[in-house]
C-alpha beads as a LAMMPS data file, in Angstrom:
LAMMPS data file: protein, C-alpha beads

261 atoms
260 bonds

1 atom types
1 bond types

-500.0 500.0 xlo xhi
-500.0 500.0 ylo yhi
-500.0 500.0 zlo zhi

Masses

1 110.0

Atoms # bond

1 1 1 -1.180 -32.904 13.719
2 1 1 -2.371 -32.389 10.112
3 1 1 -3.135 -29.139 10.901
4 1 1 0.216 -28.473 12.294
5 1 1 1.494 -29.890 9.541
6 1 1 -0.229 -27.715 7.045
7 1 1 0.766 -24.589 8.314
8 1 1 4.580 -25.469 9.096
9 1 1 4.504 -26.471 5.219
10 1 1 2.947 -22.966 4.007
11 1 1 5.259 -21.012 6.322
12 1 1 8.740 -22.685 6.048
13 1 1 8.667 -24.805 2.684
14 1 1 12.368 -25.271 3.152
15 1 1 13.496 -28.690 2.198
16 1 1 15.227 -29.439 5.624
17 1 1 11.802 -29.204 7.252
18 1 1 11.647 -32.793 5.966
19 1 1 13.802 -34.268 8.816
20 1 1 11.985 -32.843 11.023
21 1 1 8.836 -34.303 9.844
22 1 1 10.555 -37.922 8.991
23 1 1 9.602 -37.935 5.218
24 1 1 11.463 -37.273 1.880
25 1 1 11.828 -33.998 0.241
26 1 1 9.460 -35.497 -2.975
27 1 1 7.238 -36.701 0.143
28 1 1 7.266 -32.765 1.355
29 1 1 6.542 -31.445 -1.838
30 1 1 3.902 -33.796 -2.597
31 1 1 2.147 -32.867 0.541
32 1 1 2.890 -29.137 -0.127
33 1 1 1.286 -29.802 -3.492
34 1 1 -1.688 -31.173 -1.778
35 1 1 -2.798 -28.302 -0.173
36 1 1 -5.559 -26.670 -1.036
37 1 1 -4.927 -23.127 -1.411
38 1 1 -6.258 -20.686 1.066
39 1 1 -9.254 -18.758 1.427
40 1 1 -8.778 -15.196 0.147
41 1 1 -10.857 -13.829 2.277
42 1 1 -11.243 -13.614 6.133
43 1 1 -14.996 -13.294 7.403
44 1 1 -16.287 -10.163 8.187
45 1 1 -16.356 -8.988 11.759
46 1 1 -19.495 -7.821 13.228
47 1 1 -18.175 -3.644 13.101
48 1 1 -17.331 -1.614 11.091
49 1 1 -13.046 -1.560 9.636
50 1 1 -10.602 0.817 8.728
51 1 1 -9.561 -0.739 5.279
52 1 1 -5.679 -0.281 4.067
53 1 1 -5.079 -1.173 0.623
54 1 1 -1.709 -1.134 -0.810
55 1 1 0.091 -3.896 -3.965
56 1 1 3.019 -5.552 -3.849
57 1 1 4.804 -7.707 -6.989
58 1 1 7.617 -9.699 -7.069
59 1 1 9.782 -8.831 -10.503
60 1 1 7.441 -7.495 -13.173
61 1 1 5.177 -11.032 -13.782
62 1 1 2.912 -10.930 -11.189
63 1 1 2.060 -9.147 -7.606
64 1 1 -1.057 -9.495 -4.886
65 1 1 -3.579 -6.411 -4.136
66 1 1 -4.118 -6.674 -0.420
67 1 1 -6.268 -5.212 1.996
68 1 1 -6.083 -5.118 5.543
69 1 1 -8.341 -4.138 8.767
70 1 1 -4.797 -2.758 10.388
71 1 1 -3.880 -6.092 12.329
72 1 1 -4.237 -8.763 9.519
73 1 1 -4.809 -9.430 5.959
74 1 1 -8.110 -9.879 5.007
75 1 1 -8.137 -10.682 1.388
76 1 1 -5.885 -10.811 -1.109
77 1 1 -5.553 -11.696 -4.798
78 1 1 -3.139 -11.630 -7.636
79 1 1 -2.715 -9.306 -10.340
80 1 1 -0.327 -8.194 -13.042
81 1 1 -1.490 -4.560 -12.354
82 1 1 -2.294 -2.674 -9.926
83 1 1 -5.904 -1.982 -11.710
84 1 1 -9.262 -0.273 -10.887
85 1 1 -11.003 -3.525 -12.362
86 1 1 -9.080 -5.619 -9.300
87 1 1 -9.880 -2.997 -6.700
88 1 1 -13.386 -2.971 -7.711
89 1 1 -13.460 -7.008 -7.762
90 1 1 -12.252 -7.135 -4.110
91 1 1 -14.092 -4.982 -3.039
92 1 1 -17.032 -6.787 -3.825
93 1 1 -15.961 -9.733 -2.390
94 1 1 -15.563 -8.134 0.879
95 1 1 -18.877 -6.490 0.081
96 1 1 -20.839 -9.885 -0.339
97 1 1 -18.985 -11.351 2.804
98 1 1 -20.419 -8.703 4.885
99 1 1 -17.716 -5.982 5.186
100 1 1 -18.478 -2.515 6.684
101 1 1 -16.156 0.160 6.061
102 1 1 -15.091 3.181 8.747
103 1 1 -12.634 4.472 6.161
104 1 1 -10.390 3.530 3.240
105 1 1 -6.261 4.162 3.452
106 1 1 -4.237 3.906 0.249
107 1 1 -1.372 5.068 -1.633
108 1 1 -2.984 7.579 -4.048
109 1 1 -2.800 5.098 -7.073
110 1 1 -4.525 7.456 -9.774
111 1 1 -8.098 6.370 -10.176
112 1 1 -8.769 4.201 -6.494
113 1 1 -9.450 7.664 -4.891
114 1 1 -12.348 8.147 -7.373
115 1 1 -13.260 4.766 -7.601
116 1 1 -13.718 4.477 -3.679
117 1 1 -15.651 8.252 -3.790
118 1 1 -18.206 6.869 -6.214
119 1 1 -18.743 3.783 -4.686
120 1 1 -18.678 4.690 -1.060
121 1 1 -19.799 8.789 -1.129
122 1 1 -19.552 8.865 2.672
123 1 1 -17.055 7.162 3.945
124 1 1 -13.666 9.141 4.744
125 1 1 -10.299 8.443 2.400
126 1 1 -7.082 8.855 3.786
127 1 1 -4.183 9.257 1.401
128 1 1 -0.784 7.600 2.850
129 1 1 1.185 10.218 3.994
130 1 1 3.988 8.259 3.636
131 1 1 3.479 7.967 -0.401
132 1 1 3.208 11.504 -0.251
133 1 1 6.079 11.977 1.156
134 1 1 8.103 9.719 -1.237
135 1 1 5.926 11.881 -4.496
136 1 1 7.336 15.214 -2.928
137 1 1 11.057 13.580 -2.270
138 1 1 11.027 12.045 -6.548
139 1 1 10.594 15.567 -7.660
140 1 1 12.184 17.907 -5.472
141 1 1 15.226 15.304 -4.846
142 1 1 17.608 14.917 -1.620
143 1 1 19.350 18.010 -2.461
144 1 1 17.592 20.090 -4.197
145 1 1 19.267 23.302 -5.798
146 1 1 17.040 26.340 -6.024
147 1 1 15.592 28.043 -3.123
148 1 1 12.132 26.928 -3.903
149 1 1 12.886 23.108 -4.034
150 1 1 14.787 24.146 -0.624
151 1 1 11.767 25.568 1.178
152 1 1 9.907 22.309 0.000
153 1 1 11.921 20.157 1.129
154 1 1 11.626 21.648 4.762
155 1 1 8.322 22.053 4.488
156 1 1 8.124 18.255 4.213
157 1 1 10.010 17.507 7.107
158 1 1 7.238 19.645 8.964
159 1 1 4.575 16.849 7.176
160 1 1 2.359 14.589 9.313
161 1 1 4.176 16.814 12.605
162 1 1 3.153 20.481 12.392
163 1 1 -0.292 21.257 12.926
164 1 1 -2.487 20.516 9.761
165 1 1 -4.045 23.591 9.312
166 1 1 -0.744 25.816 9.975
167 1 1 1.443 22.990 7.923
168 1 1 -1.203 23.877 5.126
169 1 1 -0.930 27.837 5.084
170 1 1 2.762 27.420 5.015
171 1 1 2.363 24.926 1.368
172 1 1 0.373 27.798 -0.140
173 1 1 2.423 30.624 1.733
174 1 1 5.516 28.978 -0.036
175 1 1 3.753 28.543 -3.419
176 1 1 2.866 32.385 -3.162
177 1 1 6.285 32.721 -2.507
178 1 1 7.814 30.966 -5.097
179 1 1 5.020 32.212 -7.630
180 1 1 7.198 33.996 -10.083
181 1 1 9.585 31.392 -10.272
182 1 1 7.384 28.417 -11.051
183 1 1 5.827 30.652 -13.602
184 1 1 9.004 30.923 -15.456
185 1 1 9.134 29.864 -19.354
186 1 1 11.908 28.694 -21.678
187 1 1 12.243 29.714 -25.326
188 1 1 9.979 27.136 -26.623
189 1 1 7.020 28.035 -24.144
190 1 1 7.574 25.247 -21.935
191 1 1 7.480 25.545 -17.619
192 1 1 10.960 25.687 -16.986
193 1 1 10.286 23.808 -13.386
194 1 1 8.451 21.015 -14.273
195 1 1 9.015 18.982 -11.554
196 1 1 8.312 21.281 -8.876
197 1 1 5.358 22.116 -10.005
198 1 1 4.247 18.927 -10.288
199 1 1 5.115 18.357 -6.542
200 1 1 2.736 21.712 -5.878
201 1 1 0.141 20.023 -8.431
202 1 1 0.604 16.811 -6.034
203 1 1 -0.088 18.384 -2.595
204 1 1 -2.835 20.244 -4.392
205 1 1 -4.602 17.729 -5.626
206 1 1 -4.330 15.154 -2.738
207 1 1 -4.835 17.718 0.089
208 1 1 -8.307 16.951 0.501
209 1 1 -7.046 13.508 1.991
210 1 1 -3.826 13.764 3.716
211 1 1 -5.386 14.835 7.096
212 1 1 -8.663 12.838 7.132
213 1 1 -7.629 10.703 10.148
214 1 1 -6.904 13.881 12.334
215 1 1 -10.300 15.455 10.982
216 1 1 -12.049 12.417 12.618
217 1 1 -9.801 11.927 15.229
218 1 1 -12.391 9.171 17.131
219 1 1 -12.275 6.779 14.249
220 1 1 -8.583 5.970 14.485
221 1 1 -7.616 6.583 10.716
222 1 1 -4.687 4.539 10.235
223 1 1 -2.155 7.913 8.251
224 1 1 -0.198 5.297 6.587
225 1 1 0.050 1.953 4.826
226 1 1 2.839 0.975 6.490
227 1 1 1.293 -2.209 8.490
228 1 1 0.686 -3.762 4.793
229 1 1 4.481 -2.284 3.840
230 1 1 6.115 -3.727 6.627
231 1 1 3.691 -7.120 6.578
232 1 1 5.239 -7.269 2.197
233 1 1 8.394 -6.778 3.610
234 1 1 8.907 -9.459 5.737
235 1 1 6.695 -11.909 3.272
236 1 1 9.702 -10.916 0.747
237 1 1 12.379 -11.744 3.126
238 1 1 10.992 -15.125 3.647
239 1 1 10.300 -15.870 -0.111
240 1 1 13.520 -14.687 -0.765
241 1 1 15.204 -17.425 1.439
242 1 1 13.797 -20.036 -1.160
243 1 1 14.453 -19.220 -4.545
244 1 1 14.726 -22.381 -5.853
245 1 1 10.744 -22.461 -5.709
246 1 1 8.850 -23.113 -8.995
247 1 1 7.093 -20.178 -9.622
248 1 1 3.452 -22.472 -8.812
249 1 1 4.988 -23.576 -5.889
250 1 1 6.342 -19.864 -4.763
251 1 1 2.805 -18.125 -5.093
252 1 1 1.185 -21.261 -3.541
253 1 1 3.677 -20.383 -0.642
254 1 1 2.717 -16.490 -0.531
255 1 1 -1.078 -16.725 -0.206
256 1 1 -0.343 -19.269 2.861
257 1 1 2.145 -16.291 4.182
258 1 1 -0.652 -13.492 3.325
259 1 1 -2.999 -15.820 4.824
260 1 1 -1.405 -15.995 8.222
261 1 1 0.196 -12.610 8.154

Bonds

1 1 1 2
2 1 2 3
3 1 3 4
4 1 4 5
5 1 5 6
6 1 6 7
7 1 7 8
8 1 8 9
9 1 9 10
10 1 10 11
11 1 11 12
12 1 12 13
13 1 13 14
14 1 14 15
15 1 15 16
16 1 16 17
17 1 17 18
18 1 18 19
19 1 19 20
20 1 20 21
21 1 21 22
22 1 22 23
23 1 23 24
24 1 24 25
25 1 25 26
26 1 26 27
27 1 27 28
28 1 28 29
29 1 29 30
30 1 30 31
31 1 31 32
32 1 32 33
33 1 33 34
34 1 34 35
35 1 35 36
36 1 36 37
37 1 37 38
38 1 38 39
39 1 39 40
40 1 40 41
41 1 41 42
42 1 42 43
43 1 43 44
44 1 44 45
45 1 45 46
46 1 46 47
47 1 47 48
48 1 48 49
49 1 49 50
50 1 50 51
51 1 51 52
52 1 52 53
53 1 53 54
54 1 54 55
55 1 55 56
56 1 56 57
57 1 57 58
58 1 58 59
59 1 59 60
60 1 60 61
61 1 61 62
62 1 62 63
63 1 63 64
64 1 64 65
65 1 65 66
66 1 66 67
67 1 67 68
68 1 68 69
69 1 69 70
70 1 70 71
71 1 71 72
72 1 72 73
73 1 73 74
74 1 74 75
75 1 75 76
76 1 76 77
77 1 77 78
78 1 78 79
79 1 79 80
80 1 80 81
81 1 81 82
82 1 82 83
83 1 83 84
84 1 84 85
85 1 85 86
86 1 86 87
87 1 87 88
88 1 88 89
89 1 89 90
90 1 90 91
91 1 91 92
92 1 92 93
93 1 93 94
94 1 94 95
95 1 95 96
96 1 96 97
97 1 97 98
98 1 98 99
99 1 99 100
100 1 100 101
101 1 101 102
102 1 102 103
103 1 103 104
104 1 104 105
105 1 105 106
106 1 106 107
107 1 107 108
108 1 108 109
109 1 109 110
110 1 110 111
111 1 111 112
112 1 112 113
113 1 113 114
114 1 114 115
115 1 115 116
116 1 116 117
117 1 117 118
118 1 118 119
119 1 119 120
120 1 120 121
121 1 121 122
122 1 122 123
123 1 123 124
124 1 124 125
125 1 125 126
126 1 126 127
127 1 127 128
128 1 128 129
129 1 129 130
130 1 130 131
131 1 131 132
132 1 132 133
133 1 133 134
134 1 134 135
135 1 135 136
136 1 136 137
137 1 137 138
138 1 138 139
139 1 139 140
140 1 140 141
141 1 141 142
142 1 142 143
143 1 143 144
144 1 144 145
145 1 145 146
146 1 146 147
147 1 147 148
148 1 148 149
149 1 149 150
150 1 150 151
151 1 151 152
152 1 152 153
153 1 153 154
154 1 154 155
155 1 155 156
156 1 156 157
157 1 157 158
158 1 158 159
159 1 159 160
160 1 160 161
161 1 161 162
162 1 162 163
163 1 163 164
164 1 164 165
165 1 165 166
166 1 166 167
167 1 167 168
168 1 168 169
169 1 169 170
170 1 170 171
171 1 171 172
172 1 172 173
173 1 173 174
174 1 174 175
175 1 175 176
176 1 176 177
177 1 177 178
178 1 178 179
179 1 179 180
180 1 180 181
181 1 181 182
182 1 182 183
183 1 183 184
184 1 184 185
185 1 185 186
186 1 186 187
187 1 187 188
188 1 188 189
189 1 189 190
190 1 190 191
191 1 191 192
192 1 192 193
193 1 193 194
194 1 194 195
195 1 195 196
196 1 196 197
197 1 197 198
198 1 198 199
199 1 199 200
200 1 200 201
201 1 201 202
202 1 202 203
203 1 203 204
204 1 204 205
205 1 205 206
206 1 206 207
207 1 207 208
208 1 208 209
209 1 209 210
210 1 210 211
211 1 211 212
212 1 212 213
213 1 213 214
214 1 214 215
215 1 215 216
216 1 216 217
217 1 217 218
218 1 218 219
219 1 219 220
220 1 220 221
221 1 221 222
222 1 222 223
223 1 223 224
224 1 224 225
225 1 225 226
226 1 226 227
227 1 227 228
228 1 228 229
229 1 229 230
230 1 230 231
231 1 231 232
232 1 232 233
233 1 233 234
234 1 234 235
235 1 235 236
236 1 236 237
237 1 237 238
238 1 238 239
239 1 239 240
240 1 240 241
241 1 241 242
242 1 242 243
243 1 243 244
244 1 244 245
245 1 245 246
246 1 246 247
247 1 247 248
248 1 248 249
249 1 249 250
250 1 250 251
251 1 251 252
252 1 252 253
253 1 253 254
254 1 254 255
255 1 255 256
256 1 256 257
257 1 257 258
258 1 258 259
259 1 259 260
260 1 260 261
């Protein structure tokens, strides 16, 4: 019953759960006070994982670093950024509790990619392909107006589809073809199309990861983050239900949700 208990209190913290547990709502929350806080992280299967990483904050004071072995969260832990010094940190938690690593799935945060390379030199990265998507759509737009931010655009519809190694000669086929253009200067010196080049400088530079997982097709290389994405989502929804929470009382309430998500 306690346990029961326990884990009704972490997932619905509502104050009407009281009736239904024949106490007070000062009885609930002192209950929900007394709970120790969970364990950040899960114990290490006997194999290998595919590990996802992806963040997720709520306003601009605080947010939780996550990873996940595609089915659950396995450790978590809060942070005001989304820093190297955290990733590092849980990673050697996971490390000391006995983790093995298949491969490593994240967003492309600048620095994890080199972070993970240095600190695991063989094991395969795989950078989100949705992220990459989302990079490409911030510069080029949803309607983009010249004919080169056009042909990007449908080239990225073709992304994570097409065949990898025919989706790749078209990027550098439509570079070439757009050369002249993205080489164009204003009066003061300065690239005229900053943005799109930046997209091309984007796909360049994060092309040796976008199509690890069908490289090593065996290992089963999650492409995305999108089980941690859709796992924050519905986390939010339910935090959002209770905003009346004191802010000790509201991050008590998430690592329970991370916990058992």
């Amino acid at each position: 019953m306690r346990y029961y208990q326990d884990w009704l209190l972490a997932r619905r913290i509502l104050p009407e759960i009281a009736t239904d547990l024949g106490m007070s709502v000062p009885t609930l929350r002192m209950h929900f006070d007394a709970l120790p806080l969970p364990e950040p992280c899960a114990p290490a299967p006997y194999h290998a994982i595919n590990l996802v990483i992806d963040a997720t904050f709520f306003g601009r004071a605080y947010g939780y670093l996550c990873f996940s072995d595609t089915r659950r969260v396995i450790y978590f832990r809060e942070i005001k950024v989304e820093s190297i010094a955290a990733l590092h940190a849980g990673l050697q938690i996971l490390n000391g509790a006995g983790y093995r690593f298949k491969s490593f799935t994240l967003d492309g945060k600048r620095g994890f990619i080199q972070t993970l390379q240095s600190l695991y030199p063989h094991t395969p990265i795989q950078m989100c392909q949705f992220h990459q998507k989302a990079i490409i759509r911030r510069y080029v737009t949803n309607n983009p107006k010249t004919a080169c931010g056009q042909d990007l655009k449908e080239l990225m519809t073709r992304f994570g589809i097409q065949d990898p190694q025919e989706w790749i000669f078209d990027l550098f086929a439509c570079r070439d073809k757009h050369k002249d253009f993205l080489a164009e200067k204003n009066e003061r010196g300065e690239f005229t199309h900053k943005r799109l080049r930046s997209a091309f400088r984007s796909l360049k530079t994060n092309l040796p990861y976008l199509f690890v997982c069908d490289d090593i097709p065996a290992a089963n290389i999650p492409n995305t983050t999108n089980h941690l994405e859709g796992s924050f989502a519905h986390l939010k929804e339910k935090i959002k239900i209770h905003r009346g929470l004191k802010q000790h009382r509201k991050k008590k309430a998430i690592q329970y949700l991370l916990y058992w998500s």
